[in-house]
DSSP file (Angstrom, degrees, kcal/mol; ACC not computed):
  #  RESIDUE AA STRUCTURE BP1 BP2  ACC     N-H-->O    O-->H-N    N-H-->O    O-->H-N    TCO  KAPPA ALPHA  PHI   PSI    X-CA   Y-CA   Z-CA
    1    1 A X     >        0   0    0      0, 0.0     4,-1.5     0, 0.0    28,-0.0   0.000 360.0 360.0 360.0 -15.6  -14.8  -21.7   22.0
    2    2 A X  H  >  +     0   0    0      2,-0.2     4,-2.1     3,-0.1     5,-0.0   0.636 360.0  54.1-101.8 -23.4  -18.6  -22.5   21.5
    3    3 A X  H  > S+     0   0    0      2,-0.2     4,-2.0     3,-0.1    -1,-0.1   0.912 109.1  50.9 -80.2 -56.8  -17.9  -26.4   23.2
    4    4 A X  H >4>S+     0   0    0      2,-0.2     3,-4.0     1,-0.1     5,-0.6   0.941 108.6  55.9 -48.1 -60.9  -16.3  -24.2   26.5
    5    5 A X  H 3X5S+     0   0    0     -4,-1.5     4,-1.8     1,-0.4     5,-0.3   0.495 113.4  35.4 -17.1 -85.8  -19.7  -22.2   26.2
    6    6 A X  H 3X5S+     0   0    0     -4,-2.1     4,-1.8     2,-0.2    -1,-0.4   0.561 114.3  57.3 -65.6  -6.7  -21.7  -25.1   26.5
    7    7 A X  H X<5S+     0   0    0     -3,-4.0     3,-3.0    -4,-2.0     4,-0.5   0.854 115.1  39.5 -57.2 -92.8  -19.3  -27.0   29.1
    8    8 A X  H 3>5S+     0   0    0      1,-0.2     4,-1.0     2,-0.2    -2,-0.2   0.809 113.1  54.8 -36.0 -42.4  -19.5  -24.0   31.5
    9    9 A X  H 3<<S+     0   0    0     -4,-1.8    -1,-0.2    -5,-0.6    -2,-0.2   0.996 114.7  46.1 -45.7 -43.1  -23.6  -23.7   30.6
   10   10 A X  T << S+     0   0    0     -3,-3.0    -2,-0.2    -4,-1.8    -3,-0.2   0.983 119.7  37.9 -68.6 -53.7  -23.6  -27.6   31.8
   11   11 A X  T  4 S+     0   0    0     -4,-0.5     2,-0.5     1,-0.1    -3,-0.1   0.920 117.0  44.5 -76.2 -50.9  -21.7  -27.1   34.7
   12   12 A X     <  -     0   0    0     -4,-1.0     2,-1.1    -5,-0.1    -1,-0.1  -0.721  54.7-155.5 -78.9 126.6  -22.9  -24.0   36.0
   13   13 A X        -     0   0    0     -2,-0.5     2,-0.3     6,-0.0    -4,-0.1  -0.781  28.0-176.0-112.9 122.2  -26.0  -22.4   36.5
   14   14 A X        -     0   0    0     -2,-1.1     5,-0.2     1,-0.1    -2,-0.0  -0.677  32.5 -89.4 -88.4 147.1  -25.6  -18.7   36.5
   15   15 A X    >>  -     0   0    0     -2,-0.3     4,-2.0     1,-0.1     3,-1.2  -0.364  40.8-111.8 -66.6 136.4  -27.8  -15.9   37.1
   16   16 A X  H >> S+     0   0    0      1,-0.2     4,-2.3     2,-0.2     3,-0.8   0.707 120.5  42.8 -15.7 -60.7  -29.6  -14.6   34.1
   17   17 A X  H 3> S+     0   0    0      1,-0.3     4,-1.4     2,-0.2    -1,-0.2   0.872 114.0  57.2 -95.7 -46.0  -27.7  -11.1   34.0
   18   18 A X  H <> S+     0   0    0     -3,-1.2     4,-2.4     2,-0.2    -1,-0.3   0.900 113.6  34.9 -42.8 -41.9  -24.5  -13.3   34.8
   19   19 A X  H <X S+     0   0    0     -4,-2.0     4,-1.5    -3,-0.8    -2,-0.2   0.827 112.9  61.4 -84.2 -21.4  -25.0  -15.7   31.4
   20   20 A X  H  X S+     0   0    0     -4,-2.3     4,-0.8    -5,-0.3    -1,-0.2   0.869 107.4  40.7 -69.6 -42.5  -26.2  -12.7   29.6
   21   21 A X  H >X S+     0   0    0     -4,-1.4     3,-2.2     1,-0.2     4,-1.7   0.994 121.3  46.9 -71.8 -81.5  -22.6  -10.7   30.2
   22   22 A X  H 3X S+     0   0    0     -4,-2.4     4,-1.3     1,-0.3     5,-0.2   0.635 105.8  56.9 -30.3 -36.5  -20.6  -14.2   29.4
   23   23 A X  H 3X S+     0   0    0     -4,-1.5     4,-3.7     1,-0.2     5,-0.3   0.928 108.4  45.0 -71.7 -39.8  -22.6  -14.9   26.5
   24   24 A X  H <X S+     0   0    0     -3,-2.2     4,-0.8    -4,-0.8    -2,-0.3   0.708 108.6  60.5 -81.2  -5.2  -21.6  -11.4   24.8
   25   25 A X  H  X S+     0   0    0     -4,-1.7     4,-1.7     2,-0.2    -1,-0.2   0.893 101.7  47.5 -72.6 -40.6  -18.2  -12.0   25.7
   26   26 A X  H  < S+     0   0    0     -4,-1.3     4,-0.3     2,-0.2     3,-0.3   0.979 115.4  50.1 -62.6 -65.3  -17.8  -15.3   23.8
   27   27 A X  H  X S+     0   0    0     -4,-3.7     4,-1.3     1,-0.3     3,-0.5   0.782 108.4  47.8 -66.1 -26.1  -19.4  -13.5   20.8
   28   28 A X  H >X S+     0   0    0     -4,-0.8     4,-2.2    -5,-0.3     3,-0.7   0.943 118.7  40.6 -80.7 -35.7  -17.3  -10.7   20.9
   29   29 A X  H 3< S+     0   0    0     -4,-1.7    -1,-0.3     1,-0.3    -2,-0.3   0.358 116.4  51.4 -74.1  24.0  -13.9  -13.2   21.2
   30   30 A X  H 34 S+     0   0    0     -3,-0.5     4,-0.4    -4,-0.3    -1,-0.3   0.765 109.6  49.1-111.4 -43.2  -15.5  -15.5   18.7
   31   31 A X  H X< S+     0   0    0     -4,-1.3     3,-2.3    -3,-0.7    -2,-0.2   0.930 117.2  43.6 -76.5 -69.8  -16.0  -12.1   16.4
   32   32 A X  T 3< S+     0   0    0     -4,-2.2     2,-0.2     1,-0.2    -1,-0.2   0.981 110.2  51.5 -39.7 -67.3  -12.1  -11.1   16.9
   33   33 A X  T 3  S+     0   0    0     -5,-0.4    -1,-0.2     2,-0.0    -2,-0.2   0.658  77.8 127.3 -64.3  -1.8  -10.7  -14.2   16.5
   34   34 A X    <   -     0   0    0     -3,-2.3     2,-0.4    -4,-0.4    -3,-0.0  -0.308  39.0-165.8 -66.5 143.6  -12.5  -15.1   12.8
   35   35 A X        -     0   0    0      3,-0.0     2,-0.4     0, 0.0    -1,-0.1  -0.910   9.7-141.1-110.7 130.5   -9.8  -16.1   10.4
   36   36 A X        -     0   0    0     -2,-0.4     2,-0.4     2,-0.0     0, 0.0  -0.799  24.4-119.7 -83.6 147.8  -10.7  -16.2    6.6
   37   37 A X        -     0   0    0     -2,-0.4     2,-0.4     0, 0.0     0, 0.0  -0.696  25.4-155.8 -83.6 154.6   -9.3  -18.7    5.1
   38   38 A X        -     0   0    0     -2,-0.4     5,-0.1     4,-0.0    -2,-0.0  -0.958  14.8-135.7-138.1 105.2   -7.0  -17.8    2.1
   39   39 A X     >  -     0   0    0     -2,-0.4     4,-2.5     1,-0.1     3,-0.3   0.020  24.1-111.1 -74.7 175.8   -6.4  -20.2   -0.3
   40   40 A X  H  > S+     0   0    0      1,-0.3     4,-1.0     2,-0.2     5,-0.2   0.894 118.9  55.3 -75.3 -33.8   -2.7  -20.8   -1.6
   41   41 A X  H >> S+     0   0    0      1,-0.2     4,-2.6     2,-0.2     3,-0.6   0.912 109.6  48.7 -61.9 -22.5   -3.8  -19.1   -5.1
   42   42 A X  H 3> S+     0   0    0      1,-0.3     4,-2.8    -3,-0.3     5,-0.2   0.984 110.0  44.7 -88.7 -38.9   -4.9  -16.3   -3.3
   43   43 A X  H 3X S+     0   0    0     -4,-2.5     4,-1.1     1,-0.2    -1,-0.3   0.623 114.7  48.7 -70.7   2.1   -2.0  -15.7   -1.2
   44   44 A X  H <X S+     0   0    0     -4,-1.0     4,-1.0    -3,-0.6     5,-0.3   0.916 107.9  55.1 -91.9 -39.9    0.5  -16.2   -4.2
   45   45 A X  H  X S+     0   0    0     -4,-2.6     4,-6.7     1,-0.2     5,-0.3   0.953 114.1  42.7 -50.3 -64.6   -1.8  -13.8   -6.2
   46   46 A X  H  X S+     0   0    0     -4,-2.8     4,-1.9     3,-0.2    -1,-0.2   0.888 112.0  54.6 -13.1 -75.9   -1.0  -11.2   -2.9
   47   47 A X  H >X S+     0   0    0     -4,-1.1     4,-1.3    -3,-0.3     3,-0.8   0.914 109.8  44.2 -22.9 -87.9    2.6  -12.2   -2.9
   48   48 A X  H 3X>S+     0   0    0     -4,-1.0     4,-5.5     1,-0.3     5,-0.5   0.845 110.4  56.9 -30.4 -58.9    3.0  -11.3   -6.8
   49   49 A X  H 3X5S+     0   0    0     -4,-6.7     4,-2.2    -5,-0.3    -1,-0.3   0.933 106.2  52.9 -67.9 -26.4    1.1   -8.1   -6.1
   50   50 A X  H <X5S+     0   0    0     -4,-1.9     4,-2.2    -3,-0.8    -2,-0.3   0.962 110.9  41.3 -52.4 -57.6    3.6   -7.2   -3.5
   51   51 A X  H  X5S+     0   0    0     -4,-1.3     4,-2.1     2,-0.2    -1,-0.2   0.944 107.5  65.0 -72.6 -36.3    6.3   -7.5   -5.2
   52   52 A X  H  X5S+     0   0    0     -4,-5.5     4,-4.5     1,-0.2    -1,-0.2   0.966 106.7  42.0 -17.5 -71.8    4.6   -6.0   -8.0
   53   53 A X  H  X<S+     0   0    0     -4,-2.2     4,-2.7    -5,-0.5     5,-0.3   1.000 107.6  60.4 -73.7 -43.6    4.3   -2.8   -6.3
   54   54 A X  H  X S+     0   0    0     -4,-2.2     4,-1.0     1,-0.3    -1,-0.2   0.773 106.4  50.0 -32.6 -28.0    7.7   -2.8   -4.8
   55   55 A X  H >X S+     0   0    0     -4,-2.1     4,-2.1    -5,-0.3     3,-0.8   0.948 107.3  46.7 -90.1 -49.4    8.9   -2.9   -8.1
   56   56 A X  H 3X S+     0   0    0     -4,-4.5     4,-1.9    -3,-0.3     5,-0.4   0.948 115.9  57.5 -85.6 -45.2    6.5    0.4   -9.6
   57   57 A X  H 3X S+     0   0    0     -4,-2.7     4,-1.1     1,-0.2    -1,-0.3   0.879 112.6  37.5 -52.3 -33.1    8.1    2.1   -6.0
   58   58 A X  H <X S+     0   0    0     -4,-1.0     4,-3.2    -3,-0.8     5,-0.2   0.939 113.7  52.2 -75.6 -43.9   11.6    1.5   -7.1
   59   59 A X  H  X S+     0   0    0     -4,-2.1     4,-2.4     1,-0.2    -1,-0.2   0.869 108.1  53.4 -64.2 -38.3   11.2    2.2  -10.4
   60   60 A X  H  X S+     0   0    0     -4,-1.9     4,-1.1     2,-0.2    -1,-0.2   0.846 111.3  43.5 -25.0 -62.2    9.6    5.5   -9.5
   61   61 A X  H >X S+     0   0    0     -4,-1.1     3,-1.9    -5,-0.4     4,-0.6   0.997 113.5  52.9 -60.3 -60.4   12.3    6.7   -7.4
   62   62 A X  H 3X S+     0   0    0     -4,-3.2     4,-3.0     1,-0.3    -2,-0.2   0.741  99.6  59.4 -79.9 -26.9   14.7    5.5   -9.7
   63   63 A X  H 3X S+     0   0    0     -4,-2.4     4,-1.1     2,-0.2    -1,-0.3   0.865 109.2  48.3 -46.9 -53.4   13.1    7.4  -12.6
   64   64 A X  H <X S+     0   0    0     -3,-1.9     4,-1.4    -4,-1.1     5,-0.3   0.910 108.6  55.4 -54.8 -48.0   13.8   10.6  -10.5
   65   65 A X  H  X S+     0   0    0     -4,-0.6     4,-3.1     1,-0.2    -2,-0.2   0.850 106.9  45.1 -60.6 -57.3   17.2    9.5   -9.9
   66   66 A X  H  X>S+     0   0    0     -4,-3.0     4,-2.8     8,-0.2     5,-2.7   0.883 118.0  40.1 -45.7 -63.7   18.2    9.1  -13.6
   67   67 A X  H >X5S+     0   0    0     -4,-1.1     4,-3.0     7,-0.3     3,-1.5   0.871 117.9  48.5 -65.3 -72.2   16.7   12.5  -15.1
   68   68 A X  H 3<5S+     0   0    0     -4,-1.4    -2,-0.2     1,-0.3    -1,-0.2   0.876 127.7  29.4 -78.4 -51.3   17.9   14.8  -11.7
   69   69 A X  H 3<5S+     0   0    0     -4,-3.1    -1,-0.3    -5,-0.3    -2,-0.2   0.649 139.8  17.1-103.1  18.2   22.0   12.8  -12.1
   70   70 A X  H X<5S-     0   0    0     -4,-2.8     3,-0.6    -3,-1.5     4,-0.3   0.413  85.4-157.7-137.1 -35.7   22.1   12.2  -15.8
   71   71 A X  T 3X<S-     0   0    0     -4,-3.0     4,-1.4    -5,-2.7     5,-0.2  -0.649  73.9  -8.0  87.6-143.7   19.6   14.3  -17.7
   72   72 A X  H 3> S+     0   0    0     -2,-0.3     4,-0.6     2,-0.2    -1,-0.2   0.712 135.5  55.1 -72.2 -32.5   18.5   13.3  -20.8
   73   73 A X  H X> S+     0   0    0     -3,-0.6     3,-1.9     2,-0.2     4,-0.8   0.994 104.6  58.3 -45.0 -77.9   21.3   10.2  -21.2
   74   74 A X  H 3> S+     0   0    0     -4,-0.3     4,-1.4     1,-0.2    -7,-0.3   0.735 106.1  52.1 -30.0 -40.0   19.7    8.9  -17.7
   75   75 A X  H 3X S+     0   0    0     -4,-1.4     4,-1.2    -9,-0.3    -1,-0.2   0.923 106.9  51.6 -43.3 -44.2   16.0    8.8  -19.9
   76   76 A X  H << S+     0   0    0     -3,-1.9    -2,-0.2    -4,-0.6    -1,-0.1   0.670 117.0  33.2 -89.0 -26.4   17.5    7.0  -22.2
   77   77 A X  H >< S+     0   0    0     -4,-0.8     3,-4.7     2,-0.1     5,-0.3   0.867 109.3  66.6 -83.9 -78.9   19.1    4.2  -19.5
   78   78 A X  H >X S+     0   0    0     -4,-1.4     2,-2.5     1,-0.3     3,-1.2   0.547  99.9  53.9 -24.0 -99.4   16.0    4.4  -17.0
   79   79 A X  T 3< S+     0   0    0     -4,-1.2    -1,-0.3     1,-0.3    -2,-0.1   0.412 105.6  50.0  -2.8 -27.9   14.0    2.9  -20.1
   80   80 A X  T X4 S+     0   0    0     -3,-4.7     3,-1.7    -2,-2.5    -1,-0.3   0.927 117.0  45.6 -79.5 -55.0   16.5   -0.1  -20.3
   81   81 A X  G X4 S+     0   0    0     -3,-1.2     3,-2.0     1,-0.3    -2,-0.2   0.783  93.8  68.2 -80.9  -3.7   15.9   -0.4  -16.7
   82   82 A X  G 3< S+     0   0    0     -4,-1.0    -1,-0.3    -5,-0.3    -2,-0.1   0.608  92.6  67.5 -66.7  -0.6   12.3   -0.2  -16.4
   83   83 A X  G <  S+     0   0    0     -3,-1.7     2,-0.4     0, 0.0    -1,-0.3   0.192  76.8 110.1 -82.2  12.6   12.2   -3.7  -18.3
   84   84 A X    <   -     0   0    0     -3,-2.0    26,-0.0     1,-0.2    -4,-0.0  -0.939  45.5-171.4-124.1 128.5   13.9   -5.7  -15.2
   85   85 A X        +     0   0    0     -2,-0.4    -1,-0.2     5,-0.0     2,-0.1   0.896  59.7  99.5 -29.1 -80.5   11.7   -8.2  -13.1
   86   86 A X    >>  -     0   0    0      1,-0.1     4,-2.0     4,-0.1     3,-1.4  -0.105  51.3-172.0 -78.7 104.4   14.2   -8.7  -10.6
   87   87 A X  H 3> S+     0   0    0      1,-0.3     4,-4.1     2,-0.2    -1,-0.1   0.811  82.6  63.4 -39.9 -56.8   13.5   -6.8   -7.8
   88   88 A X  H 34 S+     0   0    0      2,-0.2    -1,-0.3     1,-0.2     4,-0.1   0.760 112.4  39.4 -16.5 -60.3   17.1   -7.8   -6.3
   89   89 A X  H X> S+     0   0    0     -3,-1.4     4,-2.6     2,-0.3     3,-1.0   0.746 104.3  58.0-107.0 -66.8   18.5   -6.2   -9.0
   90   90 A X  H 3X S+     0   0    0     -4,-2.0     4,-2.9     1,-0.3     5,-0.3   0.981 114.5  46.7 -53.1 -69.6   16.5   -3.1   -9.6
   91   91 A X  H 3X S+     0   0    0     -4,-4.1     4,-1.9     1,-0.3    -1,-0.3   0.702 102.3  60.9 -54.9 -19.3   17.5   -2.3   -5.8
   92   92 A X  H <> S+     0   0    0     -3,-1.0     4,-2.3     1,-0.2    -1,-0.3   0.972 117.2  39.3 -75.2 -64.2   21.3   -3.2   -6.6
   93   93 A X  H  X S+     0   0    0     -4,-2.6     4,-1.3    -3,-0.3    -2,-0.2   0.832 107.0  56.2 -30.5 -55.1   20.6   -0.2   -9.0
   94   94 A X  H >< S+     0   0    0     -4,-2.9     3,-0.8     1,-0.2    -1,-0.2   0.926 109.1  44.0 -59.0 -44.4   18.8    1.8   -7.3
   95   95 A X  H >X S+     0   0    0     -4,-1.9     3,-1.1    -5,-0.3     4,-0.8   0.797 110.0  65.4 -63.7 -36.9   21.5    2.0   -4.2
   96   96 A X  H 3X S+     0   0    0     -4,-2.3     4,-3.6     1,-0.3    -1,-0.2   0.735  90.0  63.2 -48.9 -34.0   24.1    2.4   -7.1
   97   97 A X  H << S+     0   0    0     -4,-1.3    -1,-0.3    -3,-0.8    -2,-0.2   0.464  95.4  61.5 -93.1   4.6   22.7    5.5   -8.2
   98   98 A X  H <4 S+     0   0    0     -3,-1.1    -1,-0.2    -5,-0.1    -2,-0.2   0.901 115.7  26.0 -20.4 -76.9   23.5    6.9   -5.2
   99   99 A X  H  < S+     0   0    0     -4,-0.8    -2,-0.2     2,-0.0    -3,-0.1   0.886  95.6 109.4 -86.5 -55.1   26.8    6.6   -5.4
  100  100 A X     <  -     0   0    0     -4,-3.6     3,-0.1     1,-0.1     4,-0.0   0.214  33.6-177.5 -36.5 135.1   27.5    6.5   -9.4
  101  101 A X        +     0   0    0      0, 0.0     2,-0.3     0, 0.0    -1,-0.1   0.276  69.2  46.4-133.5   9.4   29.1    9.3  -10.9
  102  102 A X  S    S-     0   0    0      1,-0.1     3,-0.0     0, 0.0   -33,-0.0  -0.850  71.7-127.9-121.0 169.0   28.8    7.6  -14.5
  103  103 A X  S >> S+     0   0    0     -2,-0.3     4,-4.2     1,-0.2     3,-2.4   0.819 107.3  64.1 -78.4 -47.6   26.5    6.0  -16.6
  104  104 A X  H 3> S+     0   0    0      1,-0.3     4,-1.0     2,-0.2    -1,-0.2   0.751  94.4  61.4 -47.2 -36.2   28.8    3.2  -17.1
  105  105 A X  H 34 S+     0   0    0      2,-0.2     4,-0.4     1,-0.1    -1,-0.3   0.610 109.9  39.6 -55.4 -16.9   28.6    2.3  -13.5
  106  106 A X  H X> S+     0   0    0     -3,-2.4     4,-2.3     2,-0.2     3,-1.0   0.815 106.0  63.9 -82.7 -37.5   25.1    1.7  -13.7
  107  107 A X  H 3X S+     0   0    0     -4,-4.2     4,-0.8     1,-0.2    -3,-0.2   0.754  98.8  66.7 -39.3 -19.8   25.6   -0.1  -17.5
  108  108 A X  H 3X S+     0   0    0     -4,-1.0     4,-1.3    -5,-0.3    -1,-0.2   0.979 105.3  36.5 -66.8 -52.6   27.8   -2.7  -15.1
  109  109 A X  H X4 S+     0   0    0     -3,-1.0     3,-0.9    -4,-0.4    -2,-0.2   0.896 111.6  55.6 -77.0 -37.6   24.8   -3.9  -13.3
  110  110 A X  H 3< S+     0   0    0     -4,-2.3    -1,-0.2     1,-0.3    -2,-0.2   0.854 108.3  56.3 -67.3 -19.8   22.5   -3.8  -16.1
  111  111 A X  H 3<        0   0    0     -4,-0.8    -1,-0.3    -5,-0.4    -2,-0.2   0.842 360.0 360.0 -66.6 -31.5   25.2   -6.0  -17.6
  112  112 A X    <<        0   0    0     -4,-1.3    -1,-0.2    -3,-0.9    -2,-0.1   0.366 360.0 360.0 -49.5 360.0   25.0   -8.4  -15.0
């Protein structure tokens, strides 16, 4: 953007007040358009932390889920599941406890 500048400066001569308007126009698009760069560690670091938190949201909910349709048994499972990675999984759960009207229907997917 800074090469157009100086093209149009070489080809045209504008009136002060003209180049003065143009000039802050470039600076402001120059100002929008900066990109940081983000190196690959950082955006896997990002990444991680996304899923990360995806994971403490589910578990959260599911945490509700357990004690409000199981009680004190449903503590005692939530714990099992609050050890699982796999996000996949956790949601396969989560959606289950919806529906589940045992504990043994969730024990299937933790079996999995």
């Amino acid at each position: 953007m800074r090469d157009i500048y100086r093209v149009i400066d070489w080809l045209l001569s504008l009136p002060r007040e003209v180049n003065i308007q143009l000039r802050r126009e470039v600076q402001t698009y120059l100002e929008e358009k900066k990109m940081k760069f983000v190196s690959s560690f950082e955006q896997l670091a990002k990444e991680e932390g996304r899923v990360e938190g995806e994971r403490i949201g589910l578990l959260r909910g599911m945490g509700r889920l357990f004690t409000q349709r199981f009680g004190p048994l449903g503590d005692e499972m939530f714990q099992m599941v609050r050890q699982l990675d796999d996000i996949n999984k956790l949601d396969r759960i989560q959606q289950a406890l919806l529906e589940a009207t045992t504990l043994a229907d969730i024990q299937q997917l933790l079996d999995e």
